[in-house]
PAMI-771438 format. One record per residue: residue in one letter; x, y, z of N, C-alpha, C, O, CB in turn. Coordinates in Angstrom, 3 decimals, decimal comma, always signed. Glycine has a CB too. Layout:
BEGIN
+---+----------+----------+----------+----------+----------+----------+----------+----------+----------+----------+----------+----------+----------+----------+----------+
! r !   n.east !  n.north !     n.up !  ca.east ! ca.north !    ca.up !   c.east !  c.north !     c.up !   o.east !  o.north !     o.up !  cb.east ! cb.north !    cb.up !
+---+----------+----------+----------+----------+----------+----------+----------+----------+----------+----------+----------+----------+----------+----------+----------+
! a !        X !        Y !        Z !        X !        Y !        Z !        X !        Y !        Z !        X !        Y !        Z !        X !        Y !        Z !
...
+---+----------+----------+----------+----------+----------+----------+----------+----------+----------+----------+----------+----------+----------+----------+----------+
This chain:
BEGIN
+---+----------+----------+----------+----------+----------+----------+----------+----------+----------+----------+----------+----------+----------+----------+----------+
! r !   n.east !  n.north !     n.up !  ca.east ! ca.north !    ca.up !   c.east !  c.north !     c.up !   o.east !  o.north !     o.up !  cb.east ! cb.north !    cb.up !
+---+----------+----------+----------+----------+----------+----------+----------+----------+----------+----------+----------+----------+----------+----------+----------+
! x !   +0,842 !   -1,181 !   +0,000 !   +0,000 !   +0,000 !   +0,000 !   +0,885 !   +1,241 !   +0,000 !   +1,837 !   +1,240 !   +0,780 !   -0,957 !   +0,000 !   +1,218 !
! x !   +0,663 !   +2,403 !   -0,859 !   +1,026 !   +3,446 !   -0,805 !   +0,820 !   +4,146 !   +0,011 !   -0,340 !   +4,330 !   +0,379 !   +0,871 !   +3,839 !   -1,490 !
! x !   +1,703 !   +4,682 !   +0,493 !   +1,346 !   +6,295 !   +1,618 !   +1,544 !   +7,554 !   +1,171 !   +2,738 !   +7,727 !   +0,924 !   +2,282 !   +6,493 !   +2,947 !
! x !   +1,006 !   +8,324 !   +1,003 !   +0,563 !   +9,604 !   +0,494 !   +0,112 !  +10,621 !   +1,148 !   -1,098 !  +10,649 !   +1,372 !   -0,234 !   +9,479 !   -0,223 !
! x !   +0,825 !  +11,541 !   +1,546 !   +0,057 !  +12,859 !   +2,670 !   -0,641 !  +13,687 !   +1,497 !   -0,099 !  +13,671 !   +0,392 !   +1,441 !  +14,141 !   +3,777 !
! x !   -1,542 !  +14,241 !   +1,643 !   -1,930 !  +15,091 !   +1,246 !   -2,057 !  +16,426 !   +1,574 !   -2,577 !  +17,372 !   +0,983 !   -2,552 !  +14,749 !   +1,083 !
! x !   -1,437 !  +16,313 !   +2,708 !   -0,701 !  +17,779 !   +2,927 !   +0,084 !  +18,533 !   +2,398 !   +0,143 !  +19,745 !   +2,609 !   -0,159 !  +17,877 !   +3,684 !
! x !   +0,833 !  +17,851 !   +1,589 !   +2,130 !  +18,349 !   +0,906 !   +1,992 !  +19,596 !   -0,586 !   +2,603 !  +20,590 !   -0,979 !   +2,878 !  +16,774 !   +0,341 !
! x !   +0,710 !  +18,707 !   -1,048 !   +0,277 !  +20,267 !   -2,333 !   +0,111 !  +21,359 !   -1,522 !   +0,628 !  +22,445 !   -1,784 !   -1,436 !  +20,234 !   -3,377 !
! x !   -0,744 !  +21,105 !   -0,308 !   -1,155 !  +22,695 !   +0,609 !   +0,002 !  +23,048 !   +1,318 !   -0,095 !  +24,164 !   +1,829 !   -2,483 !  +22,619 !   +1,903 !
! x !   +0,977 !  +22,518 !   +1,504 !   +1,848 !  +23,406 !   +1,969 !   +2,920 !  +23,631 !   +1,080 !   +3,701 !  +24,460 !   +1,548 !   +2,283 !  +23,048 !   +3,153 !
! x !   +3,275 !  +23,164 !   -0,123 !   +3,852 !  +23,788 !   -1,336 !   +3,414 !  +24,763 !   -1,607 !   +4,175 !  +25,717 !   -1,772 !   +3,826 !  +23,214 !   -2,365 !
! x !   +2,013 !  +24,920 !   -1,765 !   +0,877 !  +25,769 !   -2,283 !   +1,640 !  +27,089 !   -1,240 !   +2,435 !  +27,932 !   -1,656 !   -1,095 !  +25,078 !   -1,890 !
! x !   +1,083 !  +26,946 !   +0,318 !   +1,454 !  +28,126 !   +0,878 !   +3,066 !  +28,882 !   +0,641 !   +3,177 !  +30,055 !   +0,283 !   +1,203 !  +27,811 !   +2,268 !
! x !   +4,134 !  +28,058 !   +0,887 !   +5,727 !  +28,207 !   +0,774 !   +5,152 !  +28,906 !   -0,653 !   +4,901 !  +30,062 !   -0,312 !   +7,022 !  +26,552 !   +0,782 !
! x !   +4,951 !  +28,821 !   -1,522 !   +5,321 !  +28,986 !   -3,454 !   +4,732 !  +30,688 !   -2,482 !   +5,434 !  +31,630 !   -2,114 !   +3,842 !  +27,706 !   -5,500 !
! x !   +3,365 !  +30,500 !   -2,353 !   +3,133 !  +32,194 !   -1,921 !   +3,684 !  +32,953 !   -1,242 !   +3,938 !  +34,079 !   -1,670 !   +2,225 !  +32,515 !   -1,396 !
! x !   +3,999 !  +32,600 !   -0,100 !   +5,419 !  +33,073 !   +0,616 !   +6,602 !  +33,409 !   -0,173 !   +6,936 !  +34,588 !   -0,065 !   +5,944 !  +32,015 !   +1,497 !
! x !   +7,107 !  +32,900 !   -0,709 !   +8,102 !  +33,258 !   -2,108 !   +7,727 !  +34,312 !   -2,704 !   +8,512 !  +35,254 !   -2,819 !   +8,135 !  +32,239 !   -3,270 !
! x !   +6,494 !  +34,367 !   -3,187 !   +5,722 !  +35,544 !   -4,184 !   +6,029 !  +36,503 !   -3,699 !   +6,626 !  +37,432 !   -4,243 !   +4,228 !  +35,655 !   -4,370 !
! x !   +5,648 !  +36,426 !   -2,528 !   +5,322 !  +37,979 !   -1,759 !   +6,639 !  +38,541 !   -1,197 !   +6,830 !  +39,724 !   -1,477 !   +4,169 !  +37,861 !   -0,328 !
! x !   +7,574 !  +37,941 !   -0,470 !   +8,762 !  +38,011 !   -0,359 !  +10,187 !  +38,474 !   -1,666 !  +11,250 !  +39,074 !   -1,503 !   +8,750 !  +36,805 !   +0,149 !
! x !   +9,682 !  +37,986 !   -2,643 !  +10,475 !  +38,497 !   -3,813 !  +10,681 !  +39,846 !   -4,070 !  +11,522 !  +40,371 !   -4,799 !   +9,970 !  +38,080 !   -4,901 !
! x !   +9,547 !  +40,495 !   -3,175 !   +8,615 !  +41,790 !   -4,245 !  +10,066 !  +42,667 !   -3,821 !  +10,237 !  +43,755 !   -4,370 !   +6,435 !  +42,727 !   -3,512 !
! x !  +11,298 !  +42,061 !   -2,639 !  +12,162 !  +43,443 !   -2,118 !  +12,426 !  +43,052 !   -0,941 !  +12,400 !  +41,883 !   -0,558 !  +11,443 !  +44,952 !   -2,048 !
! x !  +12,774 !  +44,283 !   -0,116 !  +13,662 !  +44,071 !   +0,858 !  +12,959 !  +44,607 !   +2,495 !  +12,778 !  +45,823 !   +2,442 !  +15,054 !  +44,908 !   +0,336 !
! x !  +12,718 !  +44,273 !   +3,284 !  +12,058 !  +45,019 !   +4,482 !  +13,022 !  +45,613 !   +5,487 !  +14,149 !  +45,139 !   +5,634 !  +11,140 !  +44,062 !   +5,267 !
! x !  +12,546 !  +46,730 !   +6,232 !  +13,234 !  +47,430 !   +7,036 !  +13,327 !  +46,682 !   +8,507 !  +13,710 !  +47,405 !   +9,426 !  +12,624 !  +48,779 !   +7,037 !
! x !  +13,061 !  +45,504 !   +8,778 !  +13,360 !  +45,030 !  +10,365 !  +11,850 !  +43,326 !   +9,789 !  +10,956 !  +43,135 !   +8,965 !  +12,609 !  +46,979 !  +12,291 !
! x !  +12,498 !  +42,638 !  +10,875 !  +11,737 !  +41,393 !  +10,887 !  +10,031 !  +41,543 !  +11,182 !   +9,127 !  +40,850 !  +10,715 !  +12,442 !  +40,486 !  +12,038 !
! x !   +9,956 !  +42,569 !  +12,017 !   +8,322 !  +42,625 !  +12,135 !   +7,368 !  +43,531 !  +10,968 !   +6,212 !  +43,922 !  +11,126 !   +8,009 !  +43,343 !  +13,665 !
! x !   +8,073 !  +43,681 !  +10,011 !   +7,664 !  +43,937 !   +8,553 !   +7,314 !  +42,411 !   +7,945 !   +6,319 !  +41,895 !   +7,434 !   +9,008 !  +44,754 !   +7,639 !
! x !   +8,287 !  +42,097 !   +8,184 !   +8,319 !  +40,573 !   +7,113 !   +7,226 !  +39,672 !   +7,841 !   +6,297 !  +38,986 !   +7,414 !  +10,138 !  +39,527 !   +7,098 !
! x !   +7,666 !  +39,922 !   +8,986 !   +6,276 !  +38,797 !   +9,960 !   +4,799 !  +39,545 !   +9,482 !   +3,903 !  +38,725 !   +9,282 !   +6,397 !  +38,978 !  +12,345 !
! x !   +4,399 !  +41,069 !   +9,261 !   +2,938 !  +41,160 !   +9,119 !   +2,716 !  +41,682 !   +7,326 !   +1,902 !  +42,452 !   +6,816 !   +2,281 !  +42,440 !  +10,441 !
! x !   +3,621 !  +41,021 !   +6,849 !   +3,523 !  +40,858 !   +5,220 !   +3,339 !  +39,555 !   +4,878 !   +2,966 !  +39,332 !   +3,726 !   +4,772 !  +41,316 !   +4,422 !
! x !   +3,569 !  +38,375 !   +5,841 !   +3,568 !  +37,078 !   +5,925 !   +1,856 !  +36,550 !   +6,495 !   +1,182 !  +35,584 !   +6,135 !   +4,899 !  +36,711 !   +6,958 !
! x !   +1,566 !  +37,620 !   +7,486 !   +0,361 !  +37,629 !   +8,183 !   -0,928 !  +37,600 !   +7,469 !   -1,880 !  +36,820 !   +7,442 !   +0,365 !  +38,676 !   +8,938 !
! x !   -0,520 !  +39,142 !   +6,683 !   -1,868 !  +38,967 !   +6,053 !   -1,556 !  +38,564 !   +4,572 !   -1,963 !  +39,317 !   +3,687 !   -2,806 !  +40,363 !   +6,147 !
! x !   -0,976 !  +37,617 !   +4,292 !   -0,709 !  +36,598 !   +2,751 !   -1,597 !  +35,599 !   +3,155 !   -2,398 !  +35,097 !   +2,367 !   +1,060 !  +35,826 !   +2,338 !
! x !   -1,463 !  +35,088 !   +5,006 !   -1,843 !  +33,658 !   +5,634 !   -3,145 !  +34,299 !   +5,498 !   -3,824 !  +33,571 !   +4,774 !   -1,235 !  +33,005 !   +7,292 !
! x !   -3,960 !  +35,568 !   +5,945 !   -5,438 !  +35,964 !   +5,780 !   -5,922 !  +35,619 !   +4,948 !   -6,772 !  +34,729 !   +4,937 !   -5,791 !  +37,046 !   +5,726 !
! x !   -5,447 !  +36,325 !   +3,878 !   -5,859 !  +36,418 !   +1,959 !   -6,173 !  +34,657 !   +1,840 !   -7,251 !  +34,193 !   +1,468 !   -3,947 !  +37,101 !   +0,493 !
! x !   -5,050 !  +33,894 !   +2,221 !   -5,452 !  +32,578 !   +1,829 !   -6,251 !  +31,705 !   +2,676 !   -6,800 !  +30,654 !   +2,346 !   -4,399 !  +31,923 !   +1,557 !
! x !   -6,244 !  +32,220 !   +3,695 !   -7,556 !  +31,753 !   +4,042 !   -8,725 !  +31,645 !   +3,999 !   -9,450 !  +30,718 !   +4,359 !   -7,703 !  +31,816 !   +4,499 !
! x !   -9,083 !  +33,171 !   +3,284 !  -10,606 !  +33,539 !   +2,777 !  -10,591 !  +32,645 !   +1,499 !  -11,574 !  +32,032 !   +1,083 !  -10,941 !  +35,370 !   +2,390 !
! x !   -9,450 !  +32,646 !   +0,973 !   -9,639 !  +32,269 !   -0,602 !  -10,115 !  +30,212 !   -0,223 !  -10,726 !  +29,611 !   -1,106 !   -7,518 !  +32,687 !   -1,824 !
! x !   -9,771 !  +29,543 !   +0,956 !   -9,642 !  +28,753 !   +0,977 !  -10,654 !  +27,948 !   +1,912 !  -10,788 !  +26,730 !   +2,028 !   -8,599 !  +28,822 !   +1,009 !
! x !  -11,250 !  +28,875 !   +2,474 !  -12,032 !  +28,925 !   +3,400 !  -13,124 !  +27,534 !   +3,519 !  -13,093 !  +26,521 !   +4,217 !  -12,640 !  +30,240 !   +3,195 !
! x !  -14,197 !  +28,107 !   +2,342 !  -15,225 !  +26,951 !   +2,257 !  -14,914 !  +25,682 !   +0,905 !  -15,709 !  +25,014 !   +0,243 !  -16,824 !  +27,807 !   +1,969 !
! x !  -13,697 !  +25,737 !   +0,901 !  -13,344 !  +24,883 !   +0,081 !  -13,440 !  +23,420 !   +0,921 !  -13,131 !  +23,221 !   +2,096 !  -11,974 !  +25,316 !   -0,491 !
! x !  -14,005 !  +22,399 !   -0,135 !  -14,122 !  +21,232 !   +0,741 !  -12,757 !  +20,259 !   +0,753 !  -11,983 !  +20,465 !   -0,182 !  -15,414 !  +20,399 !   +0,238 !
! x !  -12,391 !  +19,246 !   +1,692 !  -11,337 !  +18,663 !   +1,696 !  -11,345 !  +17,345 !   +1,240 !  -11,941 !  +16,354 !   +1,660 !  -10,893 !  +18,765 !   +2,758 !
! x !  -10,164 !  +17,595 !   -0,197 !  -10,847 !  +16,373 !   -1,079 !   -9,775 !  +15,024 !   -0,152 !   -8,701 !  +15,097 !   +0,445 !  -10,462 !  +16,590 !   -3,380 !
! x !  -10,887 !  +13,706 !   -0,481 !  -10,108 !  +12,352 !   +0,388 !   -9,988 !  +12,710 !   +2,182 !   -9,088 !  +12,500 !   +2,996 !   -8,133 !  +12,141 !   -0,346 !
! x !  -10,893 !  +13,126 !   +2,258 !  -11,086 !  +13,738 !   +3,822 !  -10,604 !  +12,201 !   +4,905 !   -9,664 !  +12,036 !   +5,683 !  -13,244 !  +14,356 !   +4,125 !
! x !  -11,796 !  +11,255 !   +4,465 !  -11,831 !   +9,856 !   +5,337 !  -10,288 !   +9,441 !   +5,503 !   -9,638 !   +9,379 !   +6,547 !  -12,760 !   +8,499 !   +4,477 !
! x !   -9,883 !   +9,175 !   +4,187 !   -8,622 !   +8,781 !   +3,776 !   -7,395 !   +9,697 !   +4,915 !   -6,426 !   +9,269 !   +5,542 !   -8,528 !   +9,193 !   +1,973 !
! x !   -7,845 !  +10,756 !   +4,826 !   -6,381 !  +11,767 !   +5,666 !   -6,556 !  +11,220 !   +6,804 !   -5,748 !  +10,568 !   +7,466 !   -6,393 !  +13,692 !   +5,892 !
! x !   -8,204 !  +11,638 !   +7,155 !   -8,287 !  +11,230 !   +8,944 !   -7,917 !   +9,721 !   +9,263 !   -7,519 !   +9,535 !  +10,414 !  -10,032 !  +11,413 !   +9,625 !
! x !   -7,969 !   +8,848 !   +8,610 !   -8,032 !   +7,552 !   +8,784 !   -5,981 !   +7,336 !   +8,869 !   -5,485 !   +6,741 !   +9,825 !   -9,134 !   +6,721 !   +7,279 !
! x !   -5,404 !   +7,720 !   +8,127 !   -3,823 !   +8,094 !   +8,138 !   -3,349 !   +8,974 !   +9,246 !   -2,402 !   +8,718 !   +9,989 !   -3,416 !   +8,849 !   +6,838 !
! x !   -3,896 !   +9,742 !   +9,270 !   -3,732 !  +10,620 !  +10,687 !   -4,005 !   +9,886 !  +12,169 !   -3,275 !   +9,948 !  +13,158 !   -4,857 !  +11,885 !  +10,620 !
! x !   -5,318 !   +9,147 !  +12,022 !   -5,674 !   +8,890 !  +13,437 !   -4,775 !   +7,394 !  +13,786 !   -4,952 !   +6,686 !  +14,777 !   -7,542 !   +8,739 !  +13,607 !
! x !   -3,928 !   +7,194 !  +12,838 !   -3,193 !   +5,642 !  +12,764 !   -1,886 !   +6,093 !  +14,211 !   -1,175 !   +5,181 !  +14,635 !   -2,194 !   +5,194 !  +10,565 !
! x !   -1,772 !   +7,252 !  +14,687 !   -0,958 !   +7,607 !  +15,638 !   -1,856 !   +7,914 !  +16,665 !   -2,832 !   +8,664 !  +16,623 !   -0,053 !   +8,628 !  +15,290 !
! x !   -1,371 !   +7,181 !  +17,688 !   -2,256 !   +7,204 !  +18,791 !   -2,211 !   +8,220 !  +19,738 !   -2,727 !   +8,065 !  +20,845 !   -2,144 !   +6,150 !  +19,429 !
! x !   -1,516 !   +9,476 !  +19,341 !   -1,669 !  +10,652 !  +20,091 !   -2,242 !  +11,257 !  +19,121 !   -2,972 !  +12,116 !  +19,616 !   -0,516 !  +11,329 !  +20,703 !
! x !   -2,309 !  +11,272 !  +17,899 !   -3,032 !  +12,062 !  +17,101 !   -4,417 !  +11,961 !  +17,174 !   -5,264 !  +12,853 !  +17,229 !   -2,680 !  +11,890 !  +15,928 !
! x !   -4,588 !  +10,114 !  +17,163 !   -6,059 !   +9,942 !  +17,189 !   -6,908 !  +10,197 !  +18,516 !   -8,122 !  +10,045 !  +18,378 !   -6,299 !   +8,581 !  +16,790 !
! x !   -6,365 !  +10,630 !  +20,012 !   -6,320 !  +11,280 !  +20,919 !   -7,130 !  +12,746 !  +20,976 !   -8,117 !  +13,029 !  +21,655 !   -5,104 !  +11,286 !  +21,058 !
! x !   -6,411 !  +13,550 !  +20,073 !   -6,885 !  +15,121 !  +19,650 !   -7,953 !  +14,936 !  +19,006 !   -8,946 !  +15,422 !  +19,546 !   -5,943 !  +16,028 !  +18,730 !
! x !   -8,117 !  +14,405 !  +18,040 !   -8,971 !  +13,808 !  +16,556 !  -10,160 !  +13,604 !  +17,596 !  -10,933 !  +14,538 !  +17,811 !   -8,276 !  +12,033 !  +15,463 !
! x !  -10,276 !  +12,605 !  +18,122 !  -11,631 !  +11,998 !  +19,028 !  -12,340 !  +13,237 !  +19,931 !  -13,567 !  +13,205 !  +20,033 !  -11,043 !  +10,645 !  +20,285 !
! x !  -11,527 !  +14,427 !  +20,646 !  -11,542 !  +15,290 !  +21,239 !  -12,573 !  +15,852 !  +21,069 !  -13,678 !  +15,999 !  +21,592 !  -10,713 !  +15,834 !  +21,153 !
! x !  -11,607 !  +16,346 !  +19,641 !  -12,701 !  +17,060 !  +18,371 !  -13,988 !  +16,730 !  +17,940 !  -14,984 !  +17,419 !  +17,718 !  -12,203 !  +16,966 !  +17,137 !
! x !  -13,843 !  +15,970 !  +17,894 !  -15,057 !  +14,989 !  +17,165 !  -16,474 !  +15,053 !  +18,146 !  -17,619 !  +15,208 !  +17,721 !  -14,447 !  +13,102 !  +17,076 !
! x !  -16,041 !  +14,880 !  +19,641 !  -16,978 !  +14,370 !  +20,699 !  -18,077 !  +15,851 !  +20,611 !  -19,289 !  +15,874 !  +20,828 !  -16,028 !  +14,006 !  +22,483 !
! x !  -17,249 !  +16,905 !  +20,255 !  -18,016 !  +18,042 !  +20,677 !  -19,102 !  +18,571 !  +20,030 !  -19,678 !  +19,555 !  +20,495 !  -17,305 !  +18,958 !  +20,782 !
+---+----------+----------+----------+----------+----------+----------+----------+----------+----------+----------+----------+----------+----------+----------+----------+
């Protein structure tokens, strides 16, 4: 059986934008770069928001295979 995260396009996805925005030049001190980083993470969140999560069962079912993960997971779930 193959193992496959599917995390990995969405966080390519985010890093590639991070790149984008970071290219544009140079900032005057680190807490520039931290709230140019901030609201990139906003923007993509709205954009990403009600998007549904494709192979959902499949992730959770890979995820909850660690028994501290599946711990949090159940947490969640109960509420």
């Amino acid at each position: 059986m193959r193992k496959v995260m599917y995390t990995t396009n969405a966080i390519e996805s985010v890093n590639s934008s991070f790149r984008k925005v970071t290219k544009r030049g140079s900032f005057p001190n680190e807490t520039a770069l931290f709230k140019l980083l901030y609201l990139r993470v906003t923007e993509l969140y709205k954009k990403w928001k009600d998007r549904p999560i494709s192979n959902w069962a499949m992730v959770r079912n890979q995820i909850a295979m660690n028994p501290e993960m599946q711990a949090r997971i159940t947490k969640y779930e109960n509420i």
